[in-house]
C-alpha positions as CSV (number, residue, x, y, z in Angstrom):
1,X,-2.9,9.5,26.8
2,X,-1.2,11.6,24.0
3,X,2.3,11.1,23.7
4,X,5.2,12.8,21.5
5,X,5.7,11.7,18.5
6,X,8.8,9.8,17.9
7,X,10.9,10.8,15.3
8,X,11.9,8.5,12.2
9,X,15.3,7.6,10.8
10,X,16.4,10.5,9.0
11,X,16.8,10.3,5.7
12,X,19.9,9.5,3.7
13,X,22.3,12.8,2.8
14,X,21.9,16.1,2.9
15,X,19.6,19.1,1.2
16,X,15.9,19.7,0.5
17,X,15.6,21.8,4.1
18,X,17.4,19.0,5.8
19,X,16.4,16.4,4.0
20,X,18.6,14.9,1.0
21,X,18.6,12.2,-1.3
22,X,21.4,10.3,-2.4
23,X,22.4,10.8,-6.4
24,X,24.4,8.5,-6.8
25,X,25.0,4.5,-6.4
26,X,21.8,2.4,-5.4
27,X,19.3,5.1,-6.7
28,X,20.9,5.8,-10.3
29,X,21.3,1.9,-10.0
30,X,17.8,1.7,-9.4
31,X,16.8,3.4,-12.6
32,X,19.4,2.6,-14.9
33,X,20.8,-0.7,-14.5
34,X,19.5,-4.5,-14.7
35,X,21.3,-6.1,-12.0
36,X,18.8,-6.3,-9.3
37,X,15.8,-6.1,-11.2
38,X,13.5,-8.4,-12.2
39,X,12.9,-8.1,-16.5
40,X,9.8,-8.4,-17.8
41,X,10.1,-9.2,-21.6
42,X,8.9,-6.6,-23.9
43,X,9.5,-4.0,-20.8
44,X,12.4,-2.5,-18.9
45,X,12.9,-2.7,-15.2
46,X,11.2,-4.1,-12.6
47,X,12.7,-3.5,-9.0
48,X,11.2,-4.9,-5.3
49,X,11.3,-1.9,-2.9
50,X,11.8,-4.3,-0.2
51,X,15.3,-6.3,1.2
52,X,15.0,-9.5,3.3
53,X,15.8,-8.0,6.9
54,X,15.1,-4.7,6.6
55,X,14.8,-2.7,9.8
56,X,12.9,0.3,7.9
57,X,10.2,-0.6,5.7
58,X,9.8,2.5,3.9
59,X,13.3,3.5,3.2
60,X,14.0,2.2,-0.2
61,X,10.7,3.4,-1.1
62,X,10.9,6.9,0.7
63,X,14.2,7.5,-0.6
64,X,13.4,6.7,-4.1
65,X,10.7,8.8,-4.0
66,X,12.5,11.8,-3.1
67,X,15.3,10.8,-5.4
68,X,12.9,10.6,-8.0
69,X,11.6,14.2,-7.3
70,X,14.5,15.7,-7.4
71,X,15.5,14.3,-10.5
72,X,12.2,15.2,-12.3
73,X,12.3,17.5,-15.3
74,X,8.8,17.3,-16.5
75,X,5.9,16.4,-15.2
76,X,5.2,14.5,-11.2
77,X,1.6,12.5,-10.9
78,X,1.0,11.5,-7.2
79,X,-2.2,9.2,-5.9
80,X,-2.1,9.0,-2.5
81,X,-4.7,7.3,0.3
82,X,-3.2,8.9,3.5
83,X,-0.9,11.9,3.5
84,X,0.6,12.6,7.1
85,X,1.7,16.0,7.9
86,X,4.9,14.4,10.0
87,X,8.6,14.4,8.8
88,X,8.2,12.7,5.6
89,X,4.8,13.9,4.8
90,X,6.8,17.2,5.0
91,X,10.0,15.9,3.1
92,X,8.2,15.0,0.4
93,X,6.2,18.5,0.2
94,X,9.3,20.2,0.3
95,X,10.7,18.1,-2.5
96,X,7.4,18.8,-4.9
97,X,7.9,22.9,-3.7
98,X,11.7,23.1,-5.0
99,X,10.6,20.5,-8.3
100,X,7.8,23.5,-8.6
101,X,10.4,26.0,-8.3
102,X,12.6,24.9,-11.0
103,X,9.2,24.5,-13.6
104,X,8.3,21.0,-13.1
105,X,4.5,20.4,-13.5
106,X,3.3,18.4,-9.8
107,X,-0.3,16.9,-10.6
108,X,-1.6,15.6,-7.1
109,X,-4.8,13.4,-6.7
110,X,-5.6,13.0,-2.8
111,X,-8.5,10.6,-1.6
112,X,-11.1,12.7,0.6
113,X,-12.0,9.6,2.8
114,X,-8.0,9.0,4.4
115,X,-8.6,12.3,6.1
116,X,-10.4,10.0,8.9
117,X,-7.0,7.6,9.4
118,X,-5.1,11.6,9.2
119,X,-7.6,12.8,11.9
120,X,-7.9,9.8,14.4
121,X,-4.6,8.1,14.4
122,X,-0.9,9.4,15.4
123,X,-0.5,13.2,15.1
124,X,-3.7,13.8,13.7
125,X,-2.7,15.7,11.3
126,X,-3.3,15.9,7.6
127,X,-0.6,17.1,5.2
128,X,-3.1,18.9,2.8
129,X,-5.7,20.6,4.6
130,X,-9.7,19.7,3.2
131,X,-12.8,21.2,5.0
132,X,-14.7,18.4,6.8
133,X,-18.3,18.8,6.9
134,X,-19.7,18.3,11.3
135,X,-22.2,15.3,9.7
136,X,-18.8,13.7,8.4
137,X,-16.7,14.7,11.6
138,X,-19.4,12.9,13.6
139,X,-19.1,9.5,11.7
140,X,-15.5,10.4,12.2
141,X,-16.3,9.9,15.7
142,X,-18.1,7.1,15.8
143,X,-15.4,5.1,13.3
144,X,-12.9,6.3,16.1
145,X,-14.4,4.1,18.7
146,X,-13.0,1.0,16.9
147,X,-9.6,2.6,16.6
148,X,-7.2,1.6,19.1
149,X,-5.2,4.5,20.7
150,X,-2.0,5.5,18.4
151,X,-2.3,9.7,18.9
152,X,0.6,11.2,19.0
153,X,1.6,15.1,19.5
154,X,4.5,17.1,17.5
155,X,5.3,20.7,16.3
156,X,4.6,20.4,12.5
157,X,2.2,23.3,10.9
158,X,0.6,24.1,7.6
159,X,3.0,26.8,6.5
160,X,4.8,24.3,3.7
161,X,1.5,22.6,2.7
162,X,-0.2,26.0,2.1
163,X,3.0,27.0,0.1
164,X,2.2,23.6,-1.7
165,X,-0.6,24.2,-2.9
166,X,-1.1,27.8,-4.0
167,X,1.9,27.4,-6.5
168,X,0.7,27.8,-9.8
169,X,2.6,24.9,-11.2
170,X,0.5,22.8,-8.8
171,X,-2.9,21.2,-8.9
172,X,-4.4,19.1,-6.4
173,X,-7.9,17.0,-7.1
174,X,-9.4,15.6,-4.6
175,X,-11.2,12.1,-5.3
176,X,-13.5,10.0,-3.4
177,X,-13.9,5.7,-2.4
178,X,-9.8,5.1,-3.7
179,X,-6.9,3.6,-2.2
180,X,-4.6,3.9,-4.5
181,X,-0.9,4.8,-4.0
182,X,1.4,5.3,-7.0
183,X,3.7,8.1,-7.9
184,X,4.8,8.6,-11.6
185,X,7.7,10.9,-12.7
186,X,8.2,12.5,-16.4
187,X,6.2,9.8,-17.9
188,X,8.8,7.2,-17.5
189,X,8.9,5.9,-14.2
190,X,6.7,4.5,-12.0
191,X,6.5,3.6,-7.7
192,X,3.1,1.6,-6.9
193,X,2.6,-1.0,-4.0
194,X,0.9,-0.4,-0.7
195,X,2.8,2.7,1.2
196,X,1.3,5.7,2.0
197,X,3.1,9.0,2.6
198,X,3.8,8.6,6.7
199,X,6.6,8.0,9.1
200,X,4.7,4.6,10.6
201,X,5.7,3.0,7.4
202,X,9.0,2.8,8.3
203,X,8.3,0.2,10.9
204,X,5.8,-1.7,8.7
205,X,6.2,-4.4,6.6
206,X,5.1,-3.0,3.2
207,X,5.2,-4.3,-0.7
208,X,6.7,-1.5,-2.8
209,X,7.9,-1.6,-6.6
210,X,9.7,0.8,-8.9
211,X,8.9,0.3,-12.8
212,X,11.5,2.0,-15.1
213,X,10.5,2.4,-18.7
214,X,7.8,4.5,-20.5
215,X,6.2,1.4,-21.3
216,X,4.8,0.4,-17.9
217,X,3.9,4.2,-17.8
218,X,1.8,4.1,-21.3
219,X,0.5,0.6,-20.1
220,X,-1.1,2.1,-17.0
221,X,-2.5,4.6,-19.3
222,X,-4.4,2.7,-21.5
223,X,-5.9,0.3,-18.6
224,X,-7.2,3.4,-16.5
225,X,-8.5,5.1,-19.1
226,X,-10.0,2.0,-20.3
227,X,-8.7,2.2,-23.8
228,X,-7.1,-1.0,-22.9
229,X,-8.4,-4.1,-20.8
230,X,-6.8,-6.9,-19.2
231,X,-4.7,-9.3,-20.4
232,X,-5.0,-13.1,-19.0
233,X,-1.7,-14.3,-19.5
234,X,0.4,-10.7,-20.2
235,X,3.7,-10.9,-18.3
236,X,3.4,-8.2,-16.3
237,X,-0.9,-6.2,-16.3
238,X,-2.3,-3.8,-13.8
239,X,-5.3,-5.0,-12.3
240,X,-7.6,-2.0,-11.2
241,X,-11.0,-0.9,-9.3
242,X,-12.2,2.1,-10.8
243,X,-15.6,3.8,-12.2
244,X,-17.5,1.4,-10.2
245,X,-15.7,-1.8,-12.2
246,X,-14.1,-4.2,-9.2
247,X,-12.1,-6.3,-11.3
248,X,-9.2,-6.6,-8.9
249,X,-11.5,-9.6,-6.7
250,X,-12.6,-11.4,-10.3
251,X,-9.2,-11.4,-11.6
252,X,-7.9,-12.8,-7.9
253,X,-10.8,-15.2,-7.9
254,X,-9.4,-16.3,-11.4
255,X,-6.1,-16.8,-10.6
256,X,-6.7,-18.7,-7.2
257,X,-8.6,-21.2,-9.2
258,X,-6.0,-21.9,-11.6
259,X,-3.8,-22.8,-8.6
260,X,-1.8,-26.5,-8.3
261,X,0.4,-26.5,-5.1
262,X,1.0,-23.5,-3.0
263,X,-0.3,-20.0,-2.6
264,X,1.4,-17.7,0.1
265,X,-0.7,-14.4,1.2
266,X,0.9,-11.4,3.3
267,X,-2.4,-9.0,4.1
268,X,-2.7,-6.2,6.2
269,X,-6.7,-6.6,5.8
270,X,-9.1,-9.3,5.4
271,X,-12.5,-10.6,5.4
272,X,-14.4,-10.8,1.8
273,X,-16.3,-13.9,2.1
274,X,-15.6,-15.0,-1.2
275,X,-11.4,-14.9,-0.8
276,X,-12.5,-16.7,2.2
277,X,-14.3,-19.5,0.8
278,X,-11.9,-19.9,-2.1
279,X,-9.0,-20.5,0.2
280,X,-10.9,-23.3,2.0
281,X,-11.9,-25.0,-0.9
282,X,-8.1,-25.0,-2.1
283,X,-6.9,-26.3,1.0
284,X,-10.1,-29.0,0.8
285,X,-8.3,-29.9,-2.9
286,X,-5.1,-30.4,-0.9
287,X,-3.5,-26.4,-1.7
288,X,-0.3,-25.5,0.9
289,X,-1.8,-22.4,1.8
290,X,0.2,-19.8,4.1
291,X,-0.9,-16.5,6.1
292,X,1.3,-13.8,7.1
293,X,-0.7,-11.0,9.3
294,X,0.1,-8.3,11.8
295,X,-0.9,-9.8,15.5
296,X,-2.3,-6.1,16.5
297,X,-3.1,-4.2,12.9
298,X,-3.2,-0.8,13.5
299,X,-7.2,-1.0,12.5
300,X,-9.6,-3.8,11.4
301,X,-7.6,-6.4,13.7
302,X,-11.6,-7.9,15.5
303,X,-12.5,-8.5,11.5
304,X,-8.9,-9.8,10.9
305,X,-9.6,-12.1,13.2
306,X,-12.7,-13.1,12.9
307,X,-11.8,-14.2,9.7
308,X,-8.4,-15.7,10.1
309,X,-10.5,-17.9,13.0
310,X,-12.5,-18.7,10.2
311,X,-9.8,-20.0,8.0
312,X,-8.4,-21.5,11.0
313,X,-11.8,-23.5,11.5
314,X,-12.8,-24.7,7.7
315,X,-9.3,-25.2,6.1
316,X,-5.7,-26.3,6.9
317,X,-4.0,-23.3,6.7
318,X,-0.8,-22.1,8.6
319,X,-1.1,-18.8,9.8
320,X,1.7,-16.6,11.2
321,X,1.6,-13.6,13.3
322,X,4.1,-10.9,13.0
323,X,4.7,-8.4,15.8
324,X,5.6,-5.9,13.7
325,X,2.4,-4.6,11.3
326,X,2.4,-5.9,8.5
327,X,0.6,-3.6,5.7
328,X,1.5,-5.9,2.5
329,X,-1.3,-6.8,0.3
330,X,0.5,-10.0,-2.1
331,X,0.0,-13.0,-2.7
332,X,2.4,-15.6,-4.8
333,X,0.5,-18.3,-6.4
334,X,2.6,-21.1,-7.0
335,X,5.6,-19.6,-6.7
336,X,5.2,-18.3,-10.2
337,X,2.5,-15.6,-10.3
338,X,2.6,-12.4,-8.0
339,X,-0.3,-10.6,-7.6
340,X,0.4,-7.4,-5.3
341,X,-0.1,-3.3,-4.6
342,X,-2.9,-1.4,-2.8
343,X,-5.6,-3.7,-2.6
344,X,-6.5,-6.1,0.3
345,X,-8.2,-9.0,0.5
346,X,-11.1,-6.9,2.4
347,X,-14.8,-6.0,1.5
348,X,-13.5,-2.5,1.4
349,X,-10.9,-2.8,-0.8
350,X,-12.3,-5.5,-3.5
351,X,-16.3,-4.3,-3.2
352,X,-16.1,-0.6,-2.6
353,X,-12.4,1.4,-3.3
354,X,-11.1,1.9,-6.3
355,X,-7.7,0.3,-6.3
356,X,-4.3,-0.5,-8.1
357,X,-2.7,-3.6,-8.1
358,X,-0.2,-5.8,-10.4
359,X,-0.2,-9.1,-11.6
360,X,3.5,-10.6,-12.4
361,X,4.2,-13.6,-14.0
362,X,7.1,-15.3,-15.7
363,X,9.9,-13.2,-14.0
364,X,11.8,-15.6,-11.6
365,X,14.3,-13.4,-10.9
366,X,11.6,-10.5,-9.0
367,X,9.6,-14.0,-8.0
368,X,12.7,-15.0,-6.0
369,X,13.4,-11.3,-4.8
370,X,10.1,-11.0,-3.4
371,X,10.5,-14.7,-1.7
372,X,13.5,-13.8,0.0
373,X,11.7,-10.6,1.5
374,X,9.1,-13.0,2.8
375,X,11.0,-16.1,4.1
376,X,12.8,-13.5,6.5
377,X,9.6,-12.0,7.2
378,X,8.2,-15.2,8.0
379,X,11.6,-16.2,10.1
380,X,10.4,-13.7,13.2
381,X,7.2,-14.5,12.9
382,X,5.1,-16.7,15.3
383,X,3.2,-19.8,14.2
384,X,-0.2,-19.9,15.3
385,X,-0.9,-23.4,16.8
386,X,-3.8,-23.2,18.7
387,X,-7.3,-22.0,17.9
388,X,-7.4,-19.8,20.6
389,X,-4.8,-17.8,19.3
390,X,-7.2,-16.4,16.9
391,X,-10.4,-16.5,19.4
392,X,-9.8,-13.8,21.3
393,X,-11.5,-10.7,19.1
394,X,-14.3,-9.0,20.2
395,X,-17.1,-9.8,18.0
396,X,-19.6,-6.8,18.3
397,X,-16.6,-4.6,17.0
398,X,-16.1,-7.3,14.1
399,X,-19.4,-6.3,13.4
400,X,-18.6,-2.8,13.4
401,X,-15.5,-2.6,11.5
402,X,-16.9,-4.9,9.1
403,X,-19.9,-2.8,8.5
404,X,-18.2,0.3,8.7
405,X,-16.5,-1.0,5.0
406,X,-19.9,-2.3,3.8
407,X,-21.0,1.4,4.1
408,X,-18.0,3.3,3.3
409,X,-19.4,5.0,0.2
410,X,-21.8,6.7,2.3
411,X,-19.7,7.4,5.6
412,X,-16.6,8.5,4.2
C-alpha cells in the first residue's frame, strides 16, 4: 500500500524558495575555526558531521551543504549515488540554480545504477531524470522483489531539475558501478562520508565529515587521478575504488591485521567473505570485536544476516541491533585508526563499485569525537544474546541479494 510521504524537518532559516541556511555561528564555525575539529598535522580542519544524540542524522550534513552552496564563488563538484527528487533533493537543486545564477560553475557526476534505489524505494522518484532502457527496467523488477515495501507518494515534479540541468553553467556526467558521495566547493572544501541526497537520511544514522583546507582538496586530486598513491602511515589518505583498482578491501585487510586490542564496526552492509574471515581470526587471537547494524536495513538485511549469524557462529563477537537504520560504513581500529566514508564491508562495495573512503590516524581529538557519536549510538541499541536473534533471514533471498552484487556490473 502507497502512502504519503512524510515530510522532514525543515531546514534551519529562511531563503532559497523556502529553504535557508544559516550564515552565521556553527556553519562559519564549521569552516573557519579549530575548536571542534579534529587537526590533522600538515592540514587544516577536520570536522565529524555527526553529534552523540542526534535526533536528525543528516542535519549537520544537509545544512552544511547548502551553506556551502550558497557561499560558493567558484566552482561546485558533486558525486552522488542516489539523488531523491523529495524536499532536500529539491533544496539542494534550488541552491546549485541560484549558485548558477550568480556564475558559479556546478560540475555534477551522477551514478546511472542508484536510479533502481530512486525507482523502487519511497517516492520513486529520481531528482535528475536518465532514460532507462525496458531490459534494465525489467532487472529493475526483478531486484524489486527483494526490496521490502518503503513507496511513498508526494507532489514533487521535474520543473526545477529540468531548470537544473539546461543551464549553461551546468554539466551533468553520468557514471557507471560508483558509490561515491562527496561534494567539493571552490577547491577548498570538502563533505565526504556515506549520505546521499534524500530526506530518509535524516532518520539514519550516517558518518559524515567536512575537510576545510585546499590541501585535502589537492590531496584527493592527486589520489584519483592516480598521480599519487597511498600512503601507509600518512595521517590522514583517501582510500579509493576506481578504474577497476579495489584497494579500499586490501588496504582494510591491511589494517585489520595490524590490530592489538579492539576494533569497533558500524555497517549498513555486509557480507565479503574475506572481512568475514578476518574478523574471526582476530577474535580467535583474542581481538574485542564490536558490531553495530540496523535490525531491518532498508535492503540487503537476509545477506546482513546471513553473515552477522556467521560471525555470531565462528567468532566471539558482540553484535548490536539498532532500531533506527544505521547507514554508517566505519570502523575504529584500536581506538586510534578510523577508517570510514562510502564503502561497506559488502561484495558490492569492496569487489565491484568504485568507492571513497578515508583512513585517519593520529588525531585523538576527531578519534574521541567520533567515539562519542558511537557510544550514544550504541546506548539505544539492543545486544544480541541469543543465536536466534540473527537466524531468522530468509536464505533463498540471501542468495539473491548476494548475487544480485556479484553481478551488478552487468545488471545495473
Amino acid at each position: 500500500m502507497r502512502v504519503h510521504c512524510s515530510p522532514c524537518r525543515p531546514v534551519r532559516g529562511g531563503g532559497l524558495s523556502g529553504v535557508t541556511v544559516v550564515k552565521g555561528g556553527w556553519f562559519f564555525d564549521l569552516w573557519t575555526l579549530s575548536g571542534a575539529a579534529g587537526i590533522v598535522e600538515g592540514m587544516s580542519e577536520i570536522h565529524l558531521l555527526a553529534e552523540p544524540g542526534e535526533q536528525d542524522g543528516a542535519a549537520l550534513t544537509f545544512d552544511a551543504v547548502l551553506a556551502a552552496i550558497e557561499s560558493a564563488r567558484v566552482s561546485i563538484e558533486i558525486f552522488m549515488f542516489v539523488w531523491r527528487n523529495d524536499e532536500i533533493g529539491n533544496a539542494v537543486g534550488q541552491a546549485l540554480l541560484e549558485a548558477a545564477e550568480r556564475g558559479v560553475d556546478v560540475r555534477i557526476f551522477k551514478d546511472r545504477g542508484a536510479i533502481m534505489f530512486e525507482r523502487l524505494e519511497m517516492n520513486g522518484k529520481s531528482f535528475l531524470r536518465h532514460p532507462v532502457p525496458l531490459g534494465t527496467r525489467i532487472g529493475y523488477w526483478v531486484s524489486g522483489l527483494t526490496f521490502p515495501d518503503t513507496r511513498c507518494s508526494d507532489e514533487f515534479g521535474d520543473d526545477l531539475s529540468e531548470a537544473l540541468i539546461s543551464h549553461p553553467a551546468v554539466s551533468v556526467q553520468w557514471v557507471d558501478h560508483t558509490h561515491t558521495k562527496y561534494y567539493i566547493f571552490d577547491d577548498t572544501r570538502m563533505l565526504l562520508g556515506s549520505i546521499n541526497i534524500e530526506d530518509r537520511h535524516r532518520g539514519y544514522r550516517d558518518t559524515m565529515i567536512a575537510l576545510n583546507g585546499a590541501e585535502f582538496v589537492e590531496r584527493f586530486r592527486a589520489r584519483a587521478s592516480g598521480d599519487a598513491g597511498l600512503e601507509a602511515g600518512r595521517p590522514f589518505d583517501f582510500v579509493q575504488n576506481r578504474h577497476g583498482v579495489f584497494e579500499i578491501k586490501a588496504e582494510m585487510l591491511r589494517l585489520l591485521d595490524a590490530v592489538k586490542s579492539r576494533v569497533y564496526v558500524e555497517m549498513a552492509y555486509i557480507g565479503d567473505e574475506d572481512i568475514t574471515d578476518k574478523l574471526v581470526e582476530l577474535s580467535a587471537r583474542g581481538v574485542e570485536i564490536t558490531l553495530l547494524f540496523s535490525r531491518e536495513a532498508n535492503i540487503g538485511d537476509d545477506i546482513n544476516y546471513k553473515t552477522l549469524r556467521e560471525l555470531y557462529v565462528r567468532a566471539k563477537v558482540a553484535v548490536y541491533l539498532s532500531d533506527q537504520m544505521v547507514h554508517a560504513k566505519l570502523m575504529i581500529l584500536d581506538d586510534e585508526v578510523v577508517i570510514l566514508g562510502s564503502a561497506n564491508l559488502s561484495v558490492f562495495s569492496l569487489q565491484q563499485a568504485d568507492e571513497l573512503s578515508v583512513i585517519i590516524r593520529d588525531n585523538p581529538i576527531f578519534v574521541d569525537q567520533l567515539q562519542a557519536v558511537c557510544a550514544s549510538r550504541l546506548a539505544v541499541a539492543t545486544r544480541v544474546t541469543s543465536l536466534d536473534e540473527v537466524s531468522g533471514y530468509n536464505r533463498v533471498i540471501a542468495f539473491l541479494q548476494q548475487l544480485h552484487q556479484k553481478l551488478s556490473h552487468v545488471l545495473n
